[in-house]
N, C-alpha and C positions, 0 to 999 in steps of 0.2 A: 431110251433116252427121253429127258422129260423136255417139253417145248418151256420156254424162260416166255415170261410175258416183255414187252418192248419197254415197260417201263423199269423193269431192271438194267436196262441196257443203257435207260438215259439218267435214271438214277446213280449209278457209275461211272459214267462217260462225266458227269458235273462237278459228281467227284473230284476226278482224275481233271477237269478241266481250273474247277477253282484253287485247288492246293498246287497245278502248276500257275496259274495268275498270281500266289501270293507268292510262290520263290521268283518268279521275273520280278515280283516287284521288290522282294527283299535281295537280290543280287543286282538290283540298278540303285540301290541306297547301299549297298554293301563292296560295290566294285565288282561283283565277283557272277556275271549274270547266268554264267552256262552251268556254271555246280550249283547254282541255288534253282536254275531251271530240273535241272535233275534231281536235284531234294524235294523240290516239289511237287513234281511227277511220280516219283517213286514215291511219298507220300499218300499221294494221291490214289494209286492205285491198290495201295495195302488199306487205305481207310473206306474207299468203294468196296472191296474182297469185303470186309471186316461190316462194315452197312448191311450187304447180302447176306450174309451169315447171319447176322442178328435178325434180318425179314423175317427168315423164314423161321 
């Protein structure tokens, strides 16, 4: 198993942090804050995965 360096872990985690910041903020202009927190989470975590892939 190979050791990941800590800056992949925060390069994802910012990821996963800013594209859920923009669905709370497009589901409190949208009415709608729990499904756009989760579009943006799930976003978030397919575009971090998708980052890593491309690092390396």
């Amino acid at each position: 198993m190979k050791k990941s360096k800590q800056s992949n872990y925060w390069s994802m985690g910012i990821a996963i942090v800013l594209c859920t910041s923009v669905g709370i903020i497009l589901g409190a202009l949208l009415q709608n804050v729990v499904l756009w927190l989760f579009i943006g989470a799930g976003v978030g975590v397919v575009l971090g995965a998708v980052l890593q892939i491309i690092k390396r």
